[in-house]
C-alpha positions in Angstrom: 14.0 19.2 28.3 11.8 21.7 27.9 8.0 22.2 28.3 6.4 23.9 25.3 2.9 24.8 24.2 2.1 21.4 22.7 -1.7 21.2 21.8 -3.3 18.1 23.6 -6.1 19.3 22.3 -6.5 20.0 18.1 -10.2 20.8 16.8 -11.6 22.0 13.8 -13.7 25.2 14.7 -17.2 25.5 13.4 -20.6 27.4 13.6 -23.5 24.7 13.6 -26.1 23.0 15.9 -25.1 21.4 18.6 -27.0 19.8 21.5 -25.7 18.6 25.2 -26.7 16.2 27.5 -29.6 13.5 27.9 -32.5 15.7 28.3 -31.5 17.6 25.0 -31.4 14.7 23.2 -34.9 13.6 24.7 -36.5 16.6 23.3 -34.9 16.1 19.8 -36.3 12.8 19.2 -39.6 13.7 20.4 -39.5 16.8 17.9 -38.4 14.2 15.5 -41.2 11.5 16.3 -44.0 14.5 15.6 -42.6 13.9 11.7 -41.6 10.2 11.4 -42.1 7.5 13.9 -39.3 5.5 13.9 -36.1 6.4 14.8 -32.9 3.9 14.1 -29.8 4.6 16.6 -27.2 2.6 15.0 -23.8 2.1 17.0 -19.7 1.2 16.4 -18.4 -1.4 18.4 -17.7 -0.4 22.1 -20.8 1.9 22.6 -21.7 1.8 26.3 -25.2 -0.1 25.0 -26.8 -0.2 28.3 -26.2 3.4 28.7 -27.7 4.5 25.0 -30.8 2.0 25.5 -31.9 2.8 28.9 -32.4 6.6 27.6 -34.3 5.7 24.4 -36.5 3.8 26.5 -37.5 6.5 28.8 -39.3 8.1 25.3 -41.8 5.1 26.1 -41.8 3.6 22.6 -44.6 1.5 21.5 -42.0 -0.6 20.1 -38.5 -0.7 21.2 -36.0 -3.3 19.1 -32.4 -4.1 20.0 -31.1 -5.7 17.2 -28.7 -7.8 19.5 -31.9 -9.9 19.9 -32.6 -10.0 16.2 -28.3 -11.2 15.8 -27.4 -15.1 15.1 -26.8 -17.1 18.7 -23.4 -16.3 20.2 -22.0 -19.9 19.8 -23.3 -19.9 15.8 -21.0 -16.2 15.7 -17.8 -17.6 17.3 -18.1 -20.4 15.2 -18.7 -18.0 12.0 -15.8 -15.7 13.0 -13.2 -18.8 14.6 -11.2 -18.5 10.9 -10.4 -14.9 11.5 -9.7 -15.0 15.0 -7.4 -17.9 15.0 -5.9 -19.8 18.3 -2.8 -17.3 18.2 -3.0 -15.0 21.5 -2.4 -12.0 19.2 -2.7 -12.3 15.5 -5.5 -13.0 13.7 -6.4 -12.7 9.8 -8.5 -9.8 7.9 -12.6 -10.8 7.7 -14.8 -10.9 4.7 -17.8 -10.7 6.5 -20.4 -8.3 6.6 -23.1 -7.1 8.8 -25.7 -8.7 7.2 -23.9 -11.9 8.1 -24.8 -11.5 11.8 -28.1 -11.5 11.4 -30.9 -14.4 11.8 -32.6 -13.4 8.9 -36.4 -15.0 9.5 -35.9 -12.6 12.8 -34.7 -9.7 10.9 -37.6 -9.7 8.4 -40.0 -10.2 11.5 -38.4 -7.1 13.0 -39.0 -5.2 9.5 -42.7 -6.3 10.0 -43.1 -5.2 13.4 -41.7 -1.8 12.7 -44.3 -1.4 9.8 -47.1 -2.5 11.6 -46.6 -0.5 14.5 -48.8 2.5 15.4 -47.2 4.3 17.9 -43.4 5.6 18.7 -40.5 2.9 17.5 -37.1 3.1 18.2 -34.3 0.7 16.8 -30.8 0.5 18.6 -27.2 -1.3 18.1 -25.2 -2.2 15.5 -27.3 -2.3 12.2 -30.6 -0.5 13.3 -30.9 1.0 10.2 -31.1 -2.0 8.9 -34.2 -2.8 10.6 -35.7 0.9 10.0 -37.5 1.6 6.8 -35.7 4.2 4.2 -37.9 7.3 5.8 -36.8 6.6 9.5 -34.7 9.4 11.4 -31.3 7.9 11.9 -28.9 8.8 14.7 -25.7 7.2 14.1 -23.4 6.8 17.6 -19.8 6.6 16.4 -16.4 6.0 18.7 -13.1 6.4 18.3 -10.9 3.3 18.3 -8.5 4.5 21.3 -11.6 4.9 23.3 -13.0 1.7 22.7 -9.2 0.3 24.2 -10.1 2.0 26.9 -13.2 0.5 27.8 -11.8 -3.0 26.7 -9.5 -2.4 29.6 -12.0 -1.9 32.3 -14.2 -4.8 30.4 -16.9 -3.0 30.0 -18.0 -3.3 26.5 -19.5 -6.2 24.5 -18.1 -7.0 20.9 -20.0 -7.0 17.5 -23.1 -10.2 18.6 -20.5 -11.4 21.4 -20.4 -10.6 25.1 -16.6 -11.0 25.6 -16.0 -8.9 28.5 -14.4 -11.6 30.1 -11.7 -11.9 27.4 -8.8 -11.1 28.3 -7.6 -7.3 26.7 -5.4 -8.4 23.9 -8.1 -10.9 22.4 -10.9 -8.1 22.8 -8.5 -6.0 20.4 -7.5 -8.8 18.4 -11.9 -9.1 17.8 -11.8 -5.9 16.8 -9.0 -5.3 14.9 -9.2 -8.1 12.5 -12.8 -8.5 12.7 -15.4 -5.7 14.3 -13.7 -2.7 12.7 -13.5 -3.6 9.4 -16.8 -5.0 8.9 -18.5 -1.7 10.8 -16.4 0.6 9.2 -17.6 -1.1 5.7 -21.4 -0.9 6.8 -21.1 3.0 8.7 -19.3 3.8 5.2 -23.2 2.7 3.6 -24.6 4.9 6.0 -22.8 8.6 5.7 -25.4 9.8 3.4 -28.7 8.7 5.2 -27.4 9.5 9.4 -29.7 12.3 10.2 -27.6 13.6 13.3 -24.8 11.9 15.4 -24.4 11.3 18.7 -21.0 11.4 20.5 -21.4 9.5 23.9 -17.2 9.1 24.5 -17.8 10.5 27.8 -20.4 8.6 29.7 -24.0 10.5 30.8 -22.7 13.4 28.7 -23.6 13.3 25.3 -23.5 15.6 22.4 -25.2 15.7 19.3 -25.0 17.6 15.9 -27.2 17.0 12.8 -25.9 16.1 9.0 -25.2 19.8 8.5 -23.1 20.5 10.8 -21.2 17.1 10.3 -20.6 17.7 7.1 -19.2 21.0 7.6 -16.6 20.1 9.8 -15.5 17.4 7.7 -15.3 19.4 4.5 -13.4 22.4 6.7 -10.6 19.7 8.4 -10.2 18.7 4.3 -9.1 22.2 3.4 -6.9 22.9 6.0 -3.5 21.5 7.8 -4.7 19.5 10.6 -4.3 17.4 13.5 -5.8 14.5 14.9 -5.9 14.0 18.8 -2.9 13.0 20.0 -3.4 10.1 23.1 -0.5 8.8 25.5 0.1 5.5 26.9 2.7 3.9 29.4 4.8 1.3 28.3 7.1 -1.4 29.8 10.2 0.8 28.9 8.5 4.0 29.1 9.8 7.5 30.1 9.5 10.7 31.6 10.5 13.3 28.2 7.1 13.3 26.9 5.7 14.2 30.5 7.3 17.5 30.7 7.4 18.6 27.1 3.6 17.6 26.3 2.2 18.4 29.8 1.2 15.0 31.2 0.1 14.3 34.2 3.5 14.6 36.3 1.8 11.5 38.6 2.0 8.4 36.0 5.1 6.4 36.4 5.8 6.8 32.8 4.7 7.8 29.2 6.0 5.1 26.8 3.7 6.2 23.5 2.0 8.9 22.0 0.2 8.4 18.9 0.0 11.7 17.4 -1.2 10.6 13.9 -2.6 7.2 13.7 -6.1 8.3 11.6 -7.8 4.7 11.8 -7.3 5.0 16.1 -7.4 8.4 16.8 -10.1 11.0 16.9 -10.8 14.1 15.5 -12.4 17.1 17.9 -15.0 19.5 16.1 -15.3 22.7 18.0 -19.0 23.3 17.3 -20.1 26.9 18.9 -17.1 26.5 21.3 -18.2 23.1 22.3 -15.7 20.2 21.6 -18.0 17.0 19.6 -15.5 13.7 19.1 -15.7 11.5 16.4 -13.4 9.0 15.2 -10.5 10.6 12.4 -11.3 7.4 10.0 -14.2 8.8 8.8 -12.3 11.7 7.2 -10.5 9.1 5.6 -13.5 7.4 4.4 -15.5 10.4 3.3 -12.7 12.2 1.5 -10.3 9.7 0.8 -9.5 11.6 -2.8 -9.0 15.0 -1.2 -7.2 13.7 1.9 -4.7 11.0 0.3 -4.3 11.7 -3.4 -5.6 10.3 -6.5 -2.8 8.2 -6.8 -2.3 7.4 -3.0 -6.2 6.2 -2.8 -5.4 4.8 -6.0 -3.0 1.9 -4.3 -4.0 2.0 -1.0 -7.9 2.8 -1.2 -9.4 4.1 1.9 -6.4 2.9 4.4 -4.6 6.5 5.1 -0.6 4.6 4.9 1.5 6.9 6.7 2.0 6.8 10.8 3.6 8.8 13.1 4.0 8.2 16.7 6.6 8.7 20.0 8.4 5.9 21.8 9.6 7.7 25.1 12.8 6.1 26.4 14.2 9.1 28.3 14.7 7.7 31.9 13.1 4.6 30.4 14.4 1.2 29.3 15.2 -0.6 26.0 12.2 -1.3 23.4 11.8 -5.2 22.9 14.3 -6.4 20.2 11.9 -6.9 17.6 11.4 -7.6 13.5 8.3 -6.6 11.2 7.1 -9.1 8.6 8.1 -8.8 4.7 4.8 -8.2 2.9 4.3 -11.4 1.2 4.3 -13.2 4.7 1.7 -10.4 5.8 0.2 -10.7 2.9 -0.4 -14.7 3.1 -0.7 -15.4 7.3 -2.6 -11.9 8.4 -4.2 -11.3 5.3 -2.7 -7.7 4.9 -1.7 -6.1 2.0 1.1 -4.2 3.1 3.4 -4.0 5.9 5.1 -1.8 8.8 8.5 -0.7 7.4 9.6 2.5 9.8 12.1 4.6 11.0 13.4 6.0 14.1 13.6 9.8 13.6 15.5 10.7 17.0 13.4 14.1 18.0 15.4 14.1 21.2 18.7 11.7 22.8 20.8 12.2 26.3 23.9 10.8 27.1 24.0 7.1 26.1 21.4 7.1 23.8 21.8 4.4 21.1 19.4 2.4 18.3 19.7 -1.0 17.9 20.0 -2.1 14.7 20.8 -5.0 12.1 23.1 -8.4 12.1 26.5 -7.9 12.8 28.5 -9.2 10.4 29.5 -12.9 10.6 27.0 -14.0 13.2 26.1 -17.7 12.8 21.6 -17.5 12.2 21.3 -20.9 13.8 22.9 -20.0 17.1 21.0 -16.9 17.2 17.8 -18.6 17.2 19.0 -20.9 19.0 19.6 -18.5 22.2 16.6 -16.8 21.5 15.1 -20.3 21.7 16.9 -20.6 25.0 16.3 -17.4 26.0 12.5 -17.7 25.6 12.1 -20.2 27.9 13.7 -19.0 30.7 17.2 -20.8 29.9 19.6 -17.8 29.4 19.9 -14.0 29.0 20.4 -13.5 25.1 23.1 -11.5 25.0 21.8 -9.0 22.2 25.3 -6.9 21.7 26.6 -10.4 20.3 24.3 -10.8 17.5 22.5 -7.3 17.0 24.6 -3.9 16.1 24.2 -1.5 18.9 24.5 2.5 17.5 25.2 5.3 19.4 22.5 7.6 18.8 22.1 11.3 19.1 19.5 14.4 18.4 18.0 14.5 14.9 19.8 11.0 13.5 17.5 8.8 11.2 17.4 5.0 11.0 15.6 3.6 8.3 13.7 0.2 9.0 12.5 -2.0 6.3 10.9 -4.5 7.0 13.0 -8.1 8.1 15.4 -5.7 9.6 16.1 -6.7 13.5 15.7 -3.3 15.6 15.2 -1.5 18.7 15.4 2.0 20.2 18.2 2.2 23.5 17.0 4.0 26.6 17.4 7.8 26.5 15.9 8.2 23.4 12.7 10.8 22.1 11.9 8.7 19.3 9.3 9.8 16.2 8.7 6.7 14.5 7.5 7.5 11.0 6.0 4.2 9.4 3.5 2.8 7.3 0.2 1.8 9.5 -0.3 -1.7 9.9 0.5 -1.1 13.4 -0.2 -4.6 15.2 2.2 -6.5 13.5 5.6 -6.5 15.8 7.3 -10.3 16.3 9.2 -9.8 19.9 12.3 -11.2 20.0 13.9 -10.5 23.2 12.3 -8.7 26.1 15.5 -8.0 28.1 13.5 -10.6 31.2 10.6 -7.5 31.5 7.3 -8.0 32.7 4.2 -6.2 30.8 2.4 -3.4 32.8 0.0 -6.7 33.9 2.7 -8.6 35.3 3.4 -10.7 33.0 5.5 -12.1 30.1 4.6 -10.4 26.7 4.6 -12.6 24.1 7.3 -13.6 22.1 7.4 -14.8 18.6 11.3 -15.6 17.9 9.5 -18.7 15.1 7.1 -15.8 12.8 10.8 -13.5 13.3 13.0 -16.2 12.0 10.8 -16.4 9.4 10.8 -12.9 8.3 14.6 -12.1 9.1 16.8 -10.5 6.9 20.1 -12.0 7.7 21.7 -9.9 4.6 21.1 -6.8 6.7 24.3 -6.9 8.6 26.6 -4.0 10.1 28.2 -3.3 6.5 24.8 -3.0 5.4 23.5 -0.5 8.2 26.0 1.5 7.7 25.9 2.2 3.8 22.4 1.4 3.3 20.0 2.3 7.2 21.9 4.7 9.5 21.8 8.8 9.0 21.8 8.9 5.1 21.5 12.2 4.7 21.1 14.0 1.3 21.1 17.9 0.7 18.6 18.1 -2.2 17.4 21.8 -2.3 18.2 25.2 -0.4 17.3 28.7 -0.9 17.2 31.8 0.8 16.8 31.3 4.5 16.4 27.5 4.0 17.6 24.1 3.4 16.2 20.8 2.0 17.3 17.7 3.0 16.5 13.9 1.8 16.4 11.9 4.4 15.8 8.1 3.2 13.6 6.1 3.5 14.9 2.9 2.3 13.6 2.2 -1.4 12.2 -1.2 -0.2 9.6 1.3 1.4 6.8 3.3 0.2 7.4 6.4 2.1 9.8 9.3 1.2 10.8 11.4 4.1 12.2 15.2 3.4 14.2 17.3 6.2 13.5 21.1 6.0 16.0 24.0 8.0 14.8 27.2 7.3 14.6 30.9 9.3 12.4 32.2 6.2 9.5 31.0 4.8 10.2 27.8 2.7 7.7 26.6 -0.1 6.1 22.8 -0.1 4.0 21.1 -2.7 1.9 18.2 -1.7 2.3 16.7 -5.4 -1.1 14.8 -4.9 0.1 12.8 -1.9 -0.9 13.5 1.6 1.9 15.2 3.5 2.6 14.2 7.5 4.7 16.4 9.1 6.5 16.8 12.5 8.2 20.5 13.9 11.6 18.7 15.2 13.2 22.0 15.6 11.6 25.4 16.9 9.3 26.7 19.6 6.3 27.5 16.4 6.0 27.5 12.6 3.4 29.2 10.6 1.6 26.8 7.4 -0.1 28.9 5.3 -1.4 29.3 2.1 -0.2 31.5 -0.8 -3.9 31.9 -2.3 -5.4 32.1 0.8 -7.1 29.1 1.1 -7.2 28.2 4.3 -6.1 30.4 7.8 -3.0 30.6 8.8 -2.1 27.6 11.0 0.1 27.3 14.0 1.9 24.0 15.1 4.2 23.8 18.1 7.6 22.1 18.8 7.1 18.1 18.6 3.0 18.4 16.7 2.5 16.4 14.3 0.2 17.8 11.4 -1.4 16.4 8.0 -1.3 18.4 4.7 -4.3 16.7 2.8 -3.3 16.9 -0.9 -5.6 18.7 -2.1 -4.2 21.5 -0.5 -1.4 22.0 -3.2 0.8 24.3 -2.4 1.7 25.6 0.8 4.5 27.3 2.9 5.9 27.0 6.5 8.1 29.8 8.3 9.2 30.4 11.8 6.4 32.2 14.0 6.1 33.8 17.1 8.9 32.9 19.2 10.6 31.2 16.4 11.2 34.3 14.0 14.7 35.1 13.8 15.4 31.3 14.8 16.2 28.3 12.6 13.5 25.7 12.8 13.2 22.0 11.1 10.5 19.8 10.1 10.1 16.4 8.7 8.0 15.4 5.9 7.0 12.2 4.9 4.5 11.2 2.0 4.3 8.2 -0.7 6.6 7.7 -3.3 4.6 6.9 -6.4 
């Protein structure tokens, strides 16, 4: 292993206004309140409310709203959302509601009422205060970033959309959110772009920071020009290891590093570096606002405002063995979650020691009903399922590719660095086996060996892994000082991935898809642009970075370091 300059840390870097800390913000909205005098501070789910509110109220308002209080009762908002929650400890189903729908309505037009009739100061907060606030209001819009709202549902700290489910435990609060909160705020904050006046990034508590519509804008038509990176975040895991510690500089202290999610846009967070001071904001709302830019017109075409393409690391390396797990087709997505595609993957192997291996497929001749049976068997408590009986076991080594479509039974071996590269429906994993292993709570993680049978593939057996899944490797370009390889995936999956050697500059079109790209080989690699476009910019060993496809044209050659040296990336991007 080795410990390179991996950027923890990726921001867009920007001249604008920017404001820090409480009393700041105090003397904004007074400023503001001298023009207009109401002020609507709408929030995402998992805003630390109390926080927010007890600030706004030390303006002394005349009126002071929190449209919790103007919200349907809690029991009437279970009941509304019960369909999409389901009674399944981890799966629910997409929701069609709206905003509006949480709303008592003969108190929201009272609310409109009072805000008109009032004389002095008014300020609005939660969910939906613009709502409340008449068109001329100054709106301050308080956004977060998915991963930290995890956070805080770990802790139980944060109330859902018109539910107090702190209590809950951690998986339903995601499950609320996933299937429910998000989508509908992300609808309604998608309403809002064009009338939030400044926004207000309160991801670290009592230290706020706020920038207006200017300098918001800026920073997301700047990260649309250029190659760029989301915020990468790092989590342990049952089975997790020790590579990711060294080479991405993690605390040394943690037992163990199981994840990183280096490009999961809808969860991670983009940093703006505004006059040298970092601002968070969730990475969706690139996706939302530039969706055309960003994906493709024929990438938003199919999959709208949903950016398809994931990368993230499972760390094995002194670790243990993933779950032995299955994704859903997408018709049975499609009909039980209400999604309308699924998570086919592949295991891109960044890194493998001694003993590394990839478990993957049927072997050949395996009786399906005995299988389940053991699972069955195994599931309760009964007997260890003996996996190298029914499931191929590969050995696996640096820079091999297994392609996973979904149906196919899988799992990565200890000792593995592995970049999965997968479309991002990211919830949806039936557990199979858990080789008898506790959760980092103590306690079984569920298993769903009835959705898996389901969704199996019993077709994709060891003949079939090997022509078909494992290392299919096609030399489809080269030139001087560089080599292009196809890499899969499998043609039951949306995504293409492309392996580039090269010790010289090599050329890359987006061809109206956006382009994800890891550095699996190399110390640092230049992108830039042969117009000039955008600066040159620098990625290190194991970054993942996203090529919006508006970009065009674009090259990548060794740098610093590197020069002199052979280095590799992969590519992935959607067939169309």
């Amino acid at each position: 292993m080795r410990k390179v300059n991996y950027d923890r840390f990726p921001s867009t870097k920007i001249t604008g206004t920017i404001l820090q800390g409480w009393d700041a913000v105090h003397t904004l909205l007074v400023e503001c309140f001298k023009v207009k005098k109401v002020v609507a501070v709408d929030f995402y789910a998992g805003v630390r409310e109390e926080e927010v509110a007890g600030e706004l109220e030390l303006l002394s308002p005349a009126l002071f709203i929190n449209t919790r209080n103007l919200m349907k009762p809690q029991d009437e908002i279970k009941a509304m959302t019960e369909r999409f929650m389901t009674d399944d400890v981890l799966f629910g189903y997409v929701t069609n509601l709206t905003l509006n729908d949480y709303f008592d309505a003969e108190k929201l037009e009272q609310a409109r009422k009072q805000v008109a009739d009032a004389t002095g100061r008014v300020i609005i907060v939660g969910s939906g205060a613009a709502m409340v606030a008449p068109a001329e209001a100054t709106v301050v819009y308080v956004d977060m970033a998915r991963w930290e709202i995890q956070q805080r549902f770990r802790v139980h700290e944060v109330k859902a959309l018109g539910v107090d489910n702190r209590e809950d435990a951690v998986s339903l609060q995601y499950k609320r959110g996933y299937f429910n909160d998000w989508r509908i705020l992300d609808r309604y904050k998608e309403s809002l772009f064009g009338r939030v006046d400044f926004w207000l990034d309160t991801h670290i508590a009592n230290e706020p920071r706020l920038i207006d519509k200017e300098t918001f804008f800026k920073g997301i038509e700047e990260t649309v020009k250029t190659p760029f990176r989301v915020v990468p975040f790092f989590d342990p895991a049952p089975w997790g290891g020790q590579w990711m510690k060294e080479v991405c500089g993690l605390n040394p202290e943690k037992e163990n590093y199981g994840w990183c999610f280096d490009c999961v846009p809808e969860e991670n967070s983009l940093y703006f570096e505004v006059n040298g001071v970092r601002f968070e904001l969730p990475s969706v709302d690139l996706v939302l606002l530039k969706s055309r830019e960003l994906l493709g017109e024929p990438v938003e075409a199919r999959f709208g405002k949903d950016f398809p393409i994931r990368f993230d690391f499972l760390d094995t390396v002194g670790g243990g063995n993933l779950s032995v797990q299955v994704h859903p087709t997408t018709q049975f997505i499609r009909e039980n979650f209400g999604m309308y595609y699924t998570q086919d993957e592949s295991y891109y192997l960044l890194d493998a020691k001694e003993g590394a291996s990839v478990y993957l497929g049927l072997k050949t001749g395996i009786d399906k009903n005995e299988m389940i049976h053991d699972l069955r068997e195994a599931q309760k408590g009964e007997v260890v399922f003996d996996t190298e009986r029914y499931v191929n076991r590969l050995p696996a080594k640096k820079h091999d590719h297994y392609l996973i479509p979904g149906g196919t039974v899988h799992c990565s071996g200890s000792e593995a660095l592995v970049l999965e590269i997968s479309s991002t429906p990211n919830l949806f994993t039936f557990k199979l086996w858990d080789w008898q292993r506790l959760g980092l709570d103590g306690k079984p993680r569920p298993i769903n060996v009835e959705r898996g049978k389901d969704v199996i593939d019993w077709k994709r057996d060891t003949e079939y892994v090997n022509k078909h899944l494992a290392n299919r490797f096609t030399q489809v370009a080269e030139g001087d000082g560089w080599r292009e390889e196809c890499t899969g995936l499998h043609p039951n999956e949306f995504i293409e991935t492309h392996r580039h050697w090269f010790s010289k500059p090599v050329t890359h079109h987006t061809n109206n898809s956006v382009n994800v790209l890891n550095l699996v080989e190399g110390e640092e690699a230049v992108i830039e642009s042969p117009i000039n476009a955008f600066k040159p910019f620098v990625v290190h060993y194991a970054e993942t970075f996203i090529i919006p496809a508006s970009v065009g044209e674009y090259t990548i050659a060794p740098y610093g370091k590197s020069v002199g040296q052979e280095c590799g990336t992969i590519k992935a991007y959607v067939r169309y």
